[in-house]
C-alpha positions in Angstrom: 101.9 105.7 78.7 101.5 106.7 82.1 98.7 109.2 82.6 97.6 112.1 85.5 94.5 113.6 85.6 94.2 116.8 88.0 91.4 118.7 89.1 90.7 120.5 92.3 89.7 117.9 94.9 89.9 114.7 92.9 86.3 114.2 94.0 84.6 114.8 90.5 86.4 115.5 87.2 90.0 113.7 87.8 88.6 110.4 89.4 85.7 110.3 86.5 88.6 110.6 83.7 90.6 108.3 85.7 87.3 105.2 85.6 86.8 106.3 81.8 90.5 105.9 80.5 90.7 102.9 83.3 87.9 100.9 81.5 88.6 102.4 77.8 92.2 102.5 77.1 93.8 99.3 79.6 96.9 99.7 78.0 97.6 103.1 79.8 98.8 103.2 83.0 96.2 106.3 84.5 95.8 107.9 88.2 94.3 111.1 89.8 94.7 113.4 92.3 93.9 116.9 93.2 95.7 120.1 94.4 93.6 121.2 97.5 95.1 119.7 101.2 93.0 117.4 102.8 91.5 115.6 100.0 92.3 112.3 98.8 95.5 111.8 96.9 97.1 115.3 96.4 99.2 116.1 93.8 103.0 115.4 94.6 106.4 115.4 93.3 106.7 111.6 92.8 103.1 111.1 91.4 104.5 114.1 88.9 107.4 112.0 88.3 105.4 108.8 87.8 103.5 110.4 84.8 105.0 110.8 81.5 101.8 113.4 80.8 99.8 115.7 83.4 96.2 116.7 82.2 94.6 119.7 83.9 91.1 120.2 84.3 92.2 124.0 84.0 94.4 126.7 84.4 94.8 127.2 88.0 95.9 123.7 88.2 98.4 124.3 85.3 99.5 127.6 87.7 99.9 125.6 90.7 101.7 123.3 89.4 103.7 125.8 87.5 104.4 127.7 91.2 105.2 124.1 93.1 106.7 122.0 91.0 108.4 124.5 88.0 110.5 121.4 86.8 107.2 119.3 86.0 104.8 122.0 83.9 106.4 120.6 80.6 104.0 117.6 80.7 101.1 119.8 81.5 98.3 119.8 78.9 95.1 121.7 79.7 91.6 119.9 79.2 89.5 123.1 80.3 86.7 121.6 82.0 85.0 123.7 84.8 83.7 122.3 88.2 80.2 121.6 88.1 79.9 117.7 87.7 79.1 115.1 89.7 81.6 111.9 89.2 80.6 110.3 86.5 77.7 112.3 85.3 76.6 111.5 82.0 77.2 114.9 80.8 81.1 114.8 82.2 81.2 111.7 80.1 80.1 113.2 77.5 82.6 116.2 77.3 85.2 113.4 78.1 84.4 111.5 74.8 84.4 115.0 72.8 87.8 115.7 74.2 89.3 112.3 73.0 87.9 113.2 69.8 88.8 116.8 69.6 92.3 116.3 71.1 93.0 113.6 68.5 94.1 111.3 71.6 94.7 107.5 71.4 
């Protein structure tokens, strides 16, 4: 399983998810990025293609990916997770690991 995580910037929420499913799940292939220009690895067309599912942080990631890329929104999923956590804050981790278990992921 090849996984993207998506927030804003991939300074905070993306990366974080990225280290947690990195060390917690090694038999998933996982990257981030982010939508904004002039931040580190921004959301493409072949890092879309690479991933066999997108997760969102939220919904204006799902509508810019629905306005650039209309072909890629069907692996979209939305976590819902707003933009107030440092990377790796223990809270963030926290909200990851309620995810996982609300989401029914494995």
């Amino acid at each position: 399983m090849k996984i993207l995580f998506v927030c804003t910037c991939n300074l905070n929420r993306s990366p974080t998810f990225e280290h947690y499913f990195k060390k917690n799940y090694p038999n998933h292939e996982v990257k981030s990025c982010g939508t904004c220009y002039g931040y580190p690895d921004r959301l493409s067309e072949k890092i879309l293609d690479w991933a066999n599912v997108v997760y969102v942080m939220d919904y204006s990631h799902k509508l810019f990916i629905q306005k650039q890329f209309p072909k890629k929104v069907w692996k979209v999923k939305v976590i819902g997770i707003s933009d107030e956590y440092d990377p790796d804050e223990e809270r963030l981790i926290e909200l990851i690991d309620y995810w996982i278990k609300d989401s029914g992921f494995r």
